[in-house]
C-alpha positions in Angstrom: -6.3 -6.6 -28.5 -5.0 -8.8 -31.0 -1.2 -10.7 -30.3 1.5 -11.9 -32.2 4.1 -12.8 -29.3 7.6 -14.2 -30.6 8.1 -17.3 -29.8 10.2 -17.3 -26.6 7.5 -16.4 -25.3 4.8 -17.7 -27.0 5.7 -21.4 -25.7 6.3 -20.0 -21.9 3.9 -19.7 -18.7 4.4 -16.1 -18.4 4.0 -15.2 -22.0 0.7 -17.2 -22.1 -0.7 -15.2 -18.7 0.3 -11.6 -20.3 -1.2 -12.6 -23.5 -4.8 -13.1 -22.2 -4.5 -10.1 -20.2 -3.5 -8.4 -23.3 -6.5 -9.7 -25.1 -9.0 -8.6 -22.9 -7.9 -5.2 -23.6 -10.4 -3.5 -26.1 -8.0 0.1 -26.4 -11.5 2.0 -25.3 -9.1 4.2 -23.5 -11.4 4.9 -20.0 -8.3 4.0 -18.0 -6.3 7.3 -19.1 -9.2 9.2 -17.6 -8.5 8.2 -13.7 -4.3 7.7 -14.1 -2.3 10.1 -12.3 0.2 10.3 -14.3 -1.5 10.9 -17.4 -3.3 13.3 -16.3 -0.5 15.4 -14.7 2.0 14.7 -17.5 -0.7 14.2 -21.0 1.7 11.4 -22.3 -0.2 8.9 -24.0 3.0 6.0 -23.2 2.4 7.3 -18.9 -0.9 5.9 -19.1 -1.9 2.5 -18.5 -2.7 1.7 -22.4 0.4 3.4 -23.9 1.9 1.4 -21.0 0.2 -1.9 -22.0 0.9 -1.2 -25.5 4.7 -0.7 -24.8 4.6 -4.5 -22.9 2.9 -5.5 -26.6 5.8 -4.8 -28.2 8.5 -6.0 -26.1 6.2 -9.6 -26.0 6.0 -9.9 -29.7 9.8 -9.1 -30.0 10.9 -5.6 -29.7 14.0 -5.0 -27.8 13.1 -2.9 -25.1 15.0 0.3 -24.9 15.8 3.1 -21.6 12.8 5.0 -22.8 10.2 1.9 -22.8 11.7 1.7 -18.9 11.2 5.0 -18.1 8.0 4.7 -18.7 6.9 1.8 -16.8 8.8 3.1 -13.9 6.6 6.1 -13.8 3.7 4.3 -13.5 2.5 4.5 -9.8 0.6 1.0 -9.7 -2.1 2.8 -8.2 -4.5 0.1 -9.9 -7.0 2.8 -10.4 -7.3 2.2 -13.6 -8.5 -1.4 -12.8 -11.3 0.1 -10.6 -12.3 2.0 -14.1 -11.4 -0.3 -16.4 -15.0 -2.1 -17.9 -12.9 -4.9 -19.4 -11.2 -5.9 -16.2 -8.1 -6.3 -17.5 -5.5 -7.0 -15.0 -3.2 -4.5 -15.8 -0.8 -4.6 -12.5 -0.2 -8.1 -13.4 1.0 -7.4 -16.7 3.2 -4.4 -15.2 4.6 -6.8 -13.3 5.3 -9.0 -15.8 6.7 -6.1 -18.4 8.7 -4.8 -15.7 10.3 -8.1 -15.0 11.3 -8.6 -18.6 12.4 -5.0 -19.6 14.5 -5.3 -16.2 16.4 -8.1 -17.6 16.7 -6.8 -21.4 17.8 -3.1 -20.5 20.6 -2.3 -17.8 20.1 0.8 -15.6 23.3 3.3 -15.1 25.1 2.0 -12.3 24.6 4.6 -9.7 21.1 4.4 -10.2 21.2 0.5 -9.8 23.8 0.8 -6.7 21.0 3.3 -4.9 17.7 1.2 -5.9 20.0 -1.7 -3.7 20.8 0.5 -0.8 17.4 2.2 -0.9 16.2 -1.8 -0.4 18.5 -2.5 2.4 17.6 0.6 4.1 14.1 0.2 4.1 14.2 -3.6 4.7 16.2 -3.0 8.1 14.7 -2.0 11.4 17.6 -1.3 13.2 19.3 0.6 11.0 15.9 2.6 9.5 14.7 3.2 13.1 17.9 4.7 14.5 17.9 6.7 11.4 15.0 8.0 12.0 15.7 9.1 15.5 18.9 10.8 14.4 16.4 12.6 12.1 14.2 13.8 15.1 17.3 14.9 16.9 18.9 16.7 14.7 15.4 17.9 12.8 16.2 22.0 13.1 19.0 21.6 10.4 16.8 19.3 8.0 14.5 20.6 5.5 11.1 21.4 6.5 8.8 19.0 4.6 11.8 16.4 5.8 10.7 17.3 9.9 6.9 17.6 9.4 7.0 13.9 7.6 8.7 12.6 10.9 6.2 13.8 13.9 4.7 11.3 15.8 1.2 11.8 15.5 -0.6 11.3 18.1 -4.3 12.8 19.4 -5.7 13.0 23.1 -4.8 10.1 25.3 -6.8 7.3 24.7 -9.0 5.6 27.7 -8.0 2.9 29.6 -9.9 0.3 28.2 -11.1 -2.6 30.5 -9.6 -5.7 30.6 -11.8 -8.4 28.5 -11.0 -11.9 28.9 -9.3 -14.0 25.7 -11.7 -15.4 23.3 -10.1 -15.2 20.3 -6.1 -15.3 18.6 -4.9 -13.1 15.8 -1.8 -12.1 13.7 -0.8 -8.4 13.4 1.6 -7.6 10.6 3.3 -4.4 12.7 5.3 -3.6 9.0 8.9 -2.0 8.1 8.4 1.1 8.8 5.7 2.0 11.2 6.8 1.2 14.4 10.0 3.9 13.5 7.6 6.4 12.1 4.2 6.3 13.6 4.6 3.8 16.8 0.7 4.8 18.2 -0.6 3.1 14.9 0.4 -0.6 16.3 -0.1 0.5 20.0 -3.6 1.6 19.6 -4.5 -1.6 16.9 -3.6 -3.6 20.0 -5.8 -1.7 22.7 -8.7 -2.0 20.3 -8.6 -5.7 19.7 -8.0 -6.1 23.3 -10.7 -4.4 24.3 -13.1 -7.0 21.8 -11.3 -10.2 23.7 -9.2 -10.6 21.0 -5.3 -11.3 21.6 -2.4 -11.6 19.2 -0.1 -14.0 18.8 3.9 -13.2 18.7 5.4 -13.7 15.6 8.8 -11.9 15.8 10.3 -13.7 13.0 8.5 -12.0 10.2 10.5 -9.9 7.8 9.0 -8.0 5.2 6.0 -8.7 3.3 8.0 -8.1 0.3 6.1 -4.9 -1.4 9.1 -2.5 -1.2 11.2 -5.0 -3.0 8.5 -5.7 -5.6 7.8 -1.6 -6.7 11.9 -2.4 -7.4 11.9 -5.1 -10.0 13.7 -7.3 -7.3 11.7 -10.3 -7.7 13.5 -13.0 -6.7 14.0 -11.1 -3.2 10.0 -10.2 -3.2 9.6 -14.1 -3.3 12.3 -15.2 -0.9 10.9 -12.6 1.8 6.6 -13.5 1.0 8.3 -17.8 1.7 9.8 -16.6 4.8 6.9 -15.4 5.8 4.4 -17.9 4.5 6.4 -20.5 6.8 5.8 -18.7 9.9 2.6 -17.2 9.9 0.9 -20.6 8.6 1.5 -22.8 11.5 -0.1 -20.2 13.6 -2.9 -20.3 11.3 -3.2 -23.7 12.1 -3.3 -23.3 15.9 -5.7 -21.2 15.7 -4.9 -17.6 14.5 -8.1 -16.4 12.4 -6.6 -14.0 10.3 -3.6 -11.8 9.6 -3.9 -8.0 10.4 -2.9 -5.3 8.2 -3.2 -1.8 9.2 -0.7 -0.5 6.5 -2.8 -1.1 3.4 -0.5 -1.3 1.6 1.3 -4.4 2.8 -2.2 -5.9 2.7 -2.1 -5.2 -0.6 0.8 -7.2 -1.7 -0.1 -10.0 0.8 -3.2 -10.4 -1.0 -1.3 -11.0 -4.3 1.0 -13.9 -2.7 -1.3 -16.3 -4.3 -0.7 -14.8 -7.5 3.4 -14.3 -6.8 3.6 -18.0 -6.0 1.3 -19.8 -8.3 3.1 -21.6 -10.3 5.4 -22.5 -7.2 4.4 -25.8 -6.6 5.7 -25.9 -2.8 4.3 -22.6 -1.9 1.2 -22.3 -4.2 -1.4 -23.6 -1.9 0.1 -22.4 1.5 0.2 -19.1 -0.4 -3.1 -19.0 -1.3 -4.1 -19.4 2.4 -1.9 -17.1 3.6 -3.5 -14.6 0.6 -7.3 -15.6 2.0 -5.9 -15.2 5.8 -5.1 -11.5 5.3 -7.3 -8.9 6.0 -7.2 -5.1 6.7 -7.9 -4.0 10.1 -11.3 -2.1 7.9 -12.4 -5.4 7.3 -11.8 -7.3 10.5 -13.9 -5.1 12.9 -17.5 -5.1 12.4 -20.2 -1.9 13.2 -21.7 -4.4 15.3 -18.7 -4.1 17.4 -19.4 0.3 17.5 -20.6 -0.4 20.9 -17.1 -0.2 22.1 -15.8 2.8 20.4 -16.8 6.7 20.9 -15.3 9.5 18.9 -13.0 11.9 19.9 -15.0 15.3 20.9 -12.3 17.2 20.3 -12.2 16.6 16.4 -15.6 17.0 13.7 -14.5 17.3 10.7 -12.2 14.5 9.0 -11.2 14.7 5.0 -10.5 10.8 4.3 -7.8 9.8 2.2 -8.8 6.1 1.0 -5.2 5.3 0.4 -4.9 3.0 -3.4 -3.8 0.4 -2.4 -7.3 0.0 0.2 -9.6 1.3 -2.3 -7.9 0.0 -5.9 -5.9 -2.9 -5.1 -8.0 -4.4 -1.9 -11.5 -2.7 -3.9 -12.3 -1.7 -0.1 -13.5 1.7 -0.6 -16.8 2.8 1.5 -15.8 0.6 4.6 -14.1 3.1 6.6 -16.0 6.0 5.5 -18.8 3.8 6.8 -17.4 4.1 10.6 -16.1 7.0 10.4 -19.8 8.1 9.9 -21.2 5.8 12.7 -19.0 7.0 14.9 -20.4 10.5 14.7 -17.6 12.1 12.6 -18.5 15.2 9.7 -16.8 14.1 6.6 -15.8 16.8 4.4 -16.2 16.4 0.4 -12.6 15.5 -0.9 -12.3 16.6 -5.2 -10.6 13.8 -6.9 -10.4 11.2 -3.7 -9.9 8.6 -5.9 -6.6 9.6 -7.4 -2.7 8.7 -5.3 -1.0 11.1 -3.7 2.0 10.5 -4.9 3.5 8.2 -2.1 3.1 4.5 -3.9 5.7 2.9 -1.7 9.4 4.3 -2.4 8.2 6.1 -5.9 8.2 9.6 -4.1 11.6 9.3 -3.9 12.6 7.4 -7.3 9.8 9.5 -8.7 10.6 12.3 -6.7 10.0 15.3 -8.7 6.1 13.8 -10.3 5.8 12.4 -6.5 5.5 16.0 -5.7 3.3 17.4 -8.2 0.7 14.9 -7.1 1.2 15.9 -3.5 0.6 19.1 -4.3 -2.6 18.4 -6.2 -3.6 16.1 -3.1 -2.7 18.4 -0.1 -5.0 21.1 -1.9 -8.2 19.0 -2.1 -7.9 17.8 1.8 -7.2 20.8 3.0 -10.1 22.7 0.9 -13.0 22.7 3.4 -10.4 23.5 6.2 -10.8 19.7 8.3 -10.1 19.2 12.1 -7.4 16.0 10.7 -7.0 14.3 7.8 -7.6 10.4 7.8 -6.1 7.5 6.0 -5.2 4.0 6.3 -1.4 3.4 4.8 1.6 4.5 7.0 3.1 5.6 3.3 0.2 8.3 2.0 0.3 9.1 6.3 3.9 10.3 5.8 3.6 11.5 2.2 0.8 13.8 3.3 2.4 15.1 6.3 5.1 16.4 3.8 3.1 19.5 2.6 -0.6 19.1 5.6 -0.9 21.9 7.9 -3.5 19.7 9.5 -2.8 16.7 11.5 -2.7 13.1 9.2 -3.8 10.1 11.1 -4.3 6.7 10.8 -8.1 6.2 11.3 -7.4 3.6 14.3 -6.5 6.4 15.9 -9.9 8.2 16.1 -11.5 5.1 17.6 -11.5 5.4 22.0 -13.3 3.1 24.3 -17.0 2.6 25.6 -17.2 1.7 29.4 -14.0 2.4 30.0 -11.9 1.8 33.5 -10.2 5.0 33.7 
């Protein structure tokens, strides 16, 4: 794609990385084939090249307008189109980019600005997000429906005892914003599992966090203050010994993936950020088949529709590795239509998004649900709660169909 980018931006860092992304672009179009939000809404400027072509403009000069926002705000950052994409253009990285320039050119309404902040706030505090959300399980026969089923703690039979293995090895666990509130048996089993392998984790209460919910919001400058924070705590660990940082919300893994990126050009954090970045791995990653001989699947449950969550199988390029255990492990697999499309969740879009959210919900709960599954599967505490909006089947994190082998109990 050929560039003429003005000059404030010709001659700065950021203008020079979104023009070579912009140049590797070749208009072929493949990308609007697999985005969600072209396909549900047919607009040329909701796909990722009207969407590129929209950044084109405001880099070679023109002002951005409400509209050009919009726009970008609908996109879901599903990175799907990357996965299709034969040019390998790195199109969330010029969202990012766009998004931080049309955020500074064009001002949003105030009481659309003043609820993006306390939306942040919320969701960035425990405390106040957790006791929310038990207020919301006490009082849950006035709230909606959809509201209720998205706050169930789900859980499955009682998992064994496992036996007690000594120490051999020191991890980090990321135990995220949001999941300990919603779905506490996610973290609980994590730990059980790697305990049973000898593997302990090291406390590291001081992380906030990892800076993903502030980034879908244009808030940069928070994104980078919180993914500092947490560079500065989990990297002496590193250095006493912890092998790796956990994720078990892919999405967070996501984002601490792209710390490298965030902070290149920070020339304090750069390199601490790119070992944080190479540190970080899902919890799909970290266990091995060879380790099967310690886990059994549940009897009680045969069929599983899996719902590889974006942000595992676009933005980590992950897909195959849970389907992988889930099939050692003795599990039937049901054929999921159009697996490789969101859900609608994308971190806080279902509700800045709500109404589009929804559709793709929709379109999502019908495919799982289509061969009629024991539970549906996935890996990202978001899609987990998304899906539980509309499922009539259970959702659960796929940690949670693992149990023990030669167990005490």
């Amino acid at each position: 794609m050929k560039t003429q980018l003005s000059e404030i931006f010709k001659s700065s860092p950021i203008g020079a990385e979104a023009d070579s992304i912009l140049r590797s672009c070749v208009h072929c179009g493949f990308c609007t084939a697999t985005c969600p939000t072209y396909l549900q809404l047919g607009d040329e400027l909701d796909g990722p090249r009207g969407r590129i072509y929209l950044i084109k403009q405001v880099l070679e000069g023109q002002p951005a307008s409400r509209k050009t926002q919009q726009h970008l705000d609908r996109c879901l950052t599903c990175r799907n189109c990357e996965t299709t994409c034969p040019s390998s253009v790195n199109y969330h990285r010029l969202l990012d980019i766009g998004r931080q320039i049309v955020e500074q050119q064009v001002k949003r309404p105030l009481m659309e600005k003043l609820f993006r902040s306390a939306l942040r706030k919320f969701l960035l505090s425990p405390v106040l997000f957790n006791n929310t959300i038990r207020l919301g399980r006490l009082f849950a026969p006035l709230l909606p429906e959809s509201l209720t089923r998205s706050l169930r703690v789900q859980k499955i039979n009682p998992p064994s005892i496992p036996v007690k293995v000594p120490v051999k090895r020191q991890v980090l666990m990321l135990e995220g914003c949001v999941q300990n509130g919603l779905q506490p048996d996610i973290n609980h089993k994590t730990r059980q599992l790697l305990s049973h392998l000898g593997i302990g984790i090291m406390d590291c209460s001081e992380i906030k966090c990892c800076g993903a919910l502030s980034h879908h919001m244009n808030a940069e400058e928070e994104t980078l203050q919180l993914a500092r924070h947490n560079i500065d705590r989990w990297l002496p660990l590193i250095e006493q010994g912890a092998e790796a940082i956990i994720m078990t919300a892919s999405g967070c893994g996501s984002h601490i993936k792209d710390y490298a990126t965030l902070l290149k050009d920070d020339t304090e954090y750069a390199d601490k950020a790119a070992r944080i970045s190479q540190s970080c791995v899902d919890i799909c990653e970290f266990l091995q088949l060879g380790d099967m001989q310690f886990f059994k699947k549940y009897d009680t449950i045969q069929s599983v529709a899996w719902h590889p969550p974006c942000s595992l199988q676009h933005g980590q390029q992950l897909n195959g590795r849970v389907e992988t255990f889930l099939d050692a492990l003795g599990y039937r697999r049901v054929e999921v239509k159009d697996s490789h499309l969101c859900c609608g969740s994308a971190g806080t879009y279902s509700i800045l998004q709500a109404d589009l959210s929804a559709q793709l919900l929709d379109n999502k709960i019908k495919h799982l649900q289509h061969q009629q599954p024991d539970v549906i599967a996935t890996a990202n505490i978001g899609c987990q709660s998304h899906l539980l909006k509309k499922s009539t089947q259970p959702v659960l994190h796929w940690v949670q169909l693992l149990d023990f082998k030669g167990s005490s109990d």
